[in-house]
C-alpha positions as CSV (number, residue, x, y, z in Angstrom):
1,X,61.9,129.3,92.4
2,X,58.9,131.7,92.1
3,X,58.9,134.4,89.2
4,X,60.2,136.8,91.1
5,X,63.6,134.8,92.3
6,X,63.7,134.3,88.6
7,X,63.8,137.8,87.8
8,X,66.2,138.4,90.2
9,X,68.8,135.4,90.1
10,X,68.7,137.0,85.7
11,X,69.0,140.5,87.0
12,X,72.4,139.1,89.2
13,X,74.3,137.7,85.9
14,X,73.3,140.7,84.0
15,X,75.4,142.4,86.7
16,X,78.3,139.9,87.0
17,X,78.7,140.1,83.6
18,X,78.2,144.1,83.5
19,X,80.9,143.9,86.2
20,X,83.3,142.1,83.5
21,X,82.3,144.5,80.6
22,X,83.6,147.4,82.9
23,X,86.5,145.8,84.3
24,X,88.1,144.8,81.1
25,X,86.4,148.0,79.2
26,X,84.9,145.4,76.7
27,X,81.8,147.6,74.9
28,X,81.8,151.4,74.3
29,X,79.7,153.7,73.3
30,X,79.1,153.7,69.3
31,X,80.7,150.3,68.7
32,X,79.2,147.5,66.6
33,X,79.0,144.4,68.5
34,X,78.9,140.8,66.4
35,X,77.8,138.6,68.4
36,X,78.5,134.4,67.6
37,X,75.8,132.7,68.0
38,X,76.8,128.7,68.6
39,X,73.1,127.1,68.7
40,X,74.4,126.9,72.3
41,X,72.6,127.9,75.8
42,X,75.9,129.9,76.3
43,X,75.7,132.2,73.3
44,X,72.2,132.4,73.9
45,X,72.4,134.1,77.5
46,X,75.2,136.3,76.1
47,X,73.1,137.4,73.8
48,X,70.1,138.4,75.9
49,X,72.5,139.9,78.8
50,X,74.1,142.6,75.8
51,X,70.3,143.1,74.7
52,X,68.8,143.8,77.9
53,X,71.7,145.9,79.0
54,X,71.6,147.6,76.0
55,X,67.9,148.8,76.9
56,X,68.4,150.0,80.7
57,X,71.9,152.3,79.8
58,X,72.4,155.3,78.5
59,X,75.1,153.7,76.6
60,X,74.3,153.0,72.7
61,X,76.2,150.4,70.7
62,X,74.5,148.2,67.9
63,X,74.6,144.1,67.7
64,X,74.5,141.6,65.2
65,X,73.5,138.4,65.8
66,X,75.8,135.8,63.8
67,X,75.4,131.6,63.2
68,X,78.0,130.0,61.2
69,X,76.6,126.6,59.7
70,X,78.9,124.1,59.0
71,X,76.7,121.8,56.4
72,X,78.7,118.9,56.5
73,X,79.5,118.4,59.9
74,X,76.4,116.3,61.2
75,X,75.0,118.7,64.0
76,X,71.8,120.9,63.7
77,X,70.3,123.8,65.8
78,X,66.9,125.2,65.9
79,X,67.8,128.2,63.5
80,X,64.2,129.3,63.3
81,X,64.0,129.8,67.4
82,X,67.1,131.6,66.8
83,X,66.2,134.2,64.2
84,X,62.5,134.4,66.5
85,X,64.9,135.1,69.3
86,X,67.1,137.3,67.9
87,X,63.8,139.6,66.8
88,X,62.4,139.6,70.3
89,X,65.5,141.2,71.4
90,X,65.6,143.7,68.3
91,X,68.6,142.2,67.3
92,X,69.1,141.7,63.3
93,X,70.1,137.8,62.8
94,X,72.7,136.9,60.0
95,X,72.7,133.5,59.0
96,X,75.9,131.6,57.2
97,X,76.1,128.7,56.0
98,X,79.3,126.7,54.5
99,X,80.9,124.0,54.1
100,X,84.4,122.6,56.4
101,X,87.2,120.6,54.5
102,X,88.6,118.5,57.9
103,X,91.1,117.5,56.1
104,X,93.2,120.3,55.5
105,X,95.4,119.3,58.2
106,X,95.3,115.6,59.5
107,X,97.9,116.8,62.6
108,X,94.8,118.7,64.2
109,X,91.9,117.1,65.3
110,X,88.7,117.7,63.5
111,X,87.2,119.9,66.2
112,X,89.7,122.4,65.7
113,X,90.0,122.1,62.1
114,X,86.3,123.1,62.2
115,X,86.3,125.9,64.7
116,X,89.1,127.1,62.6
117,X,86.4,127.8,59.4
118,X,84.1,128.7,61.7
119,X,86.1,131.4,63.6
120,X,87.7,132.6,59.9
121,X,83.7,133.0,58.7
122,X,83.0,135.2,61.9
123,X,86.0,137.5,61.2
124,X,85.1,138.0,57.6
125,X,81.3,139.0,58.8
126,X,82.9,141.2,61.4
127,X,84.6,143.0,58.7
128,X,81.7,143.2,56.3
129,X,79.8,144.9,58.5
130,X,82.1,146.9,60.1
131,X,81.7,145.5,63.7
132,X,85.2,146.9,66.1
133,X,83.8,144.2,68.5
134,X,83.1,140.2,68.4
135,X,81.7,138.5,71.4
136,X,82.2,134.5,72.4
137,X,80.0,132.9,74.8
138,X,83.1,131.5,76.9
139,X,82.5,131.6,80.6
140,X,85.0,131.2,83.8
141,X,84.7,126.9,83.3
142,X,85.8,127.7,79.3
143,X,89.0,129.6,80.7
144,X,90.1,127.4,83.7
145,X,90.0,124.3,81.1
146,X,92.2,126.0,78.3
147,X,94.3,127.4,81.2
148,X,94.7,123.6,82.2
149,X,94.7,122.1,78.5
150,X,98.1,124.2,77.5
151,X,99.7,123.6,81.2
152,X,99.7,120.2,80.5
153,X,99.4,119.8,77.1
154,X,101.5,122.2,75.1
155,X,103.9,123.4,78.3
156,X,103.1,126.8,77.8
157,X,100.7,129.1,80.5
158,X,97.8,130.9,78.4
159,X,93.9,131.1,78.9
160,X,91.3,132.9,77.5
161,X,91.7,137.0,78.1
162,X,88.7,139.3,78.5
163,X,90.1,141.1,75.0
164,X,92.1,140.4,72.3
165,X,93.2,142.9,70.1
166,X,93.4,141.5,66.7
167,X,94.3,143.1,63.0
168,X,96.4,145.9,64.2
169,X,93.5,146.8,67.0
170,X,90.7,146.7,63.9
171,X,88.7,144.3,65.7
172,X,88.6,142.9,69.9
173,X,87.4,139.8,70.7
174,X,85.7,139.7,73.8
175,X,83.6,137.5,76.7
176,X,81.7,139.3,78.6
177,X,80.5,136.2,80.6
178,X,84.4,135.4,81.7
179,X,83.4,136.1,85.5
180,X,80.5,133.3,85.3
181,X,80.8,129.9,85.8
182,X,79.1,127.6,84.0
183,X,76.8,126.5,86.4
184,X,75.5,130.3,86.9
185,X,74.6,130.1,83.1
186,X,73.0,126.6,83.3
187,X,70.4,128.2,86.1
188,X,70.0,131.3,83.9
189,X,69.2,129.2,80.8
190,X,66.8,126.2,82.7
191,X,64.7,129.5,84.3
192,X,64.5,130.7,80.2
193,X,64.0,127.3,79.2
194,X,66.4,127.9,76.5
195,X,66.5,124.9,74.3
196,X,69.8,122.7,73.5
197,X,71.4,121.8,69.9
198,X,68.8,119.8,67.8
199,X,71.8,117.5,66.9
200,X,74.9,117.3,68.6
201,X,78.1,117.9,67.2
202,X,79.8,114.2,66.4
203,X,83.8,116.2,66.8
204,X,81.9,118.3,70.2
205,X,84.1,117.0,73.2
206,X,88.1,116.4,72.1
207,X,89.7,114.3,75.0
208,X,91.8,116.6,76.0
209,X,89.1,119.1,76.7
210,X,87.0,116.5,78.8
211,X,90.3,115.5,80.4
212,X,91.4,119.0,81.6
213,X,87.4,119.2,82.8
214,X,88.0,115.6,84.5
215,X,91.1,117.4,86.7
216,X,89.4,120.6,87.4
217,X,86.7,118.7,89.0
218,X,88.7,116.6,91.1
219,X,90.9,119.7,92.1
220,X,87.8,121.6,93.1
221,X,85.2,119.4,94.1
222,X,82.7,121.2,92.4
223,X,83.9,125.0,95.2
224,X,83.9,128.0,94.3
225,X,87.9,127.3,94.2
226,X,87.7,127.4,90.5
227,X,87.8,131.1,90.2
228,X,91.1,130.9,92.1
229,X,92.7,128.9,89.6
230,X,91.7,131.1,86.8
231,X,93.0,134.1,88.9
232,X,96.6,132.8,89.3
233,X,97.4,133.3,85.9
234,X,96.9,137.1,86.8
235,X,99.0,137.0,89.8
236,X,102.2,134.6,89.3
237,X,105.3,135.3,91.9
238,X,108.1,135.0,89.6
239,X,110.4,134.6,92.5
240,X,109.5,130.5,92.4
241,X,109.8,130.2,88.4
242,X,112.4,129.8,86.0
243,X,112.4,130.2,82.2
244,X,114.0,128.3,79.5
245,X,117.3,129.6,77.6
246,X,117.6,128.7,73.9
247,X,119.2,125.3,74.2
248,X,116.5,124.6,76.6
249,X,117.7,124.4,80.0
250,X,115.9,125.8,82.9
251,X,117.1,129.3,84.3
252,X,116.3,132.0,87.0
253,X,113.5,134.1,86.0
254,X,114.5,137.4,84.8
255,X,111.7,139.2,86.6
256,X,112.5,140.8,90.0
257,X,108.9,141.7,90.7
258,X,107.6,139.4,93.7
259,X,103.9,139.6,92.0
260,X,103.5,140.2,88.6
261,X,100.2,140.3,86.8
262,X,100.8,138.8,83.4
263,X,97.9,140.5,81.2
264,X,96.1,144.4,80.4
265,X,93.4,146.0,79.6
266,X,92.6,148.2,76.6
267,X,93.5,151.0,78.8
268,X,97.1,149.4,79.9
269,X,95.7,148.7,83.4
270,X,96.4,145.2,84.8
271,X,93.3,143.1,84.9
272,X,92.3,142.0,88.7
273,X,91.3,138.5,89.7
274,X,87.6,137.1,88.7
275,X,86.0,137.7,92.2
């Protein structure tokens, strides 16, 4: 690709993920935006997208660039391209470092234990400095694989929402790159030459994760029919499904609608399908 497909092939996830921002109402005017940084290519292009689109609007909201260190983990990033990264873009970079005890609970697996600390750290920095927002790099591949993972898993039908109101509404969690799929972020990171973890996590891929990733591949063959499995959880015809009573047994649904969107937006309307 020549300089100028580069530019524009950035320029078109800027606007998918612009798209999602508005759709979901995800970043206001005034609000203070922590973003997690993971050491990631992911977190990386989210960061960059909020920046640059930060520039071009007349819309002005602040960002804090956040990395969570887990000491005794085994992974490493490059945490000075990070902080030299986060300057370019004008964005202030916190570092934290700590330590994760995996044993707390032996019934999860270490993976979770540790994103566990890790996500507890980012909502204590969200609080200190007074950030209403926290963006996650999780794309459209992140959702359709927890969609997948508690389907078959832990019986139960739940992804990853735009926004999540957390702490009485003190604080939304939010992914502005939920419309892109991970190979649209791949492109956008090769043409930045965005570099990868030093050292990989050892607790990185849980088999249930690459499992549900193993499925989705041979369910979609690599199509764009990925965003329509992300986009039934938004429209389920409750007609076909039943629920289960309290001693367990399977029942008509109680909804009579024929289509019923299942999740809303800050401003109560229902949110639309990822196309």
């Amino acid at each position: 690709m020549t300089e100028k497909e580069d530019l524009r092939y950035i320029e078109k996830i800027e606007k998918t993920a612009g798209r999602a921002i508005n759709r979901y109402s995800l970043i206001a005017g005034g609000d203070r935006v922590a973003v997690a940084l993971s050491g990631g290519k992911d977190s990386l292009v989210l960061l960059e997208t909020l920046a640059r689109r930060r520039r071009r609007l007349p819309v002005t909201y602040e960002l804090f660039a956040v990395y969570v260190f887990i000491k005794n983990i085994g992974y490493e990033s490059d945490i000075n391209f990070m902080r030299e990264f986060c300057a370019s873009l004008d964005v202030p970079f916190h570092l934290i470092e700590m330590e994760a005890d995996l044993t707390i609970d032996r019934s999860k697996s270490k993976c979770f234990v540790c994103s566990w600390h890790r996500r507890k750290a980012l909502f204590n920095f969200a609080e200190e400095m007074s950030c209403n927002k926290l963006a996650l790099g999780h794309h459209l591949d992140d959702a359709i694989e927890t969609l997948i993972m508690n389907m078959m898993f832990n019986g139960i039908t739940s992804s990853l929402p735009p926004s999540l109101s957390m702490f009485s509404g003190r604080l939304h969690v939010i992914r502005p790159l939920i419309l892109l799929e991970k190979k649209e972020i791949d492109k956008y990171a090769e043409i930045r030459v965005f570099p990868s973890e030093v050292k990989r996590c050892p607790y990185g891929e849980d088999t249930t994760r690459i499992k549900a990733r193993e499925m989705i591949e041979q369910m979609t063959s690599g199509s764009s029919t990925i965003k329509k499995v992300y986009s039934a959880v938004c429209r389920i015809f409750t007609k076909s499904i039943c629920r289960l009573n309290k001693q367990g047994a399977a029942t008509p649904c109680l909804f009579r609608q024929p289509l019923a969107p299942v999740a809303k937006n800050q401003s109560g309307r229902l949110y639309p399908h990822p196309s």
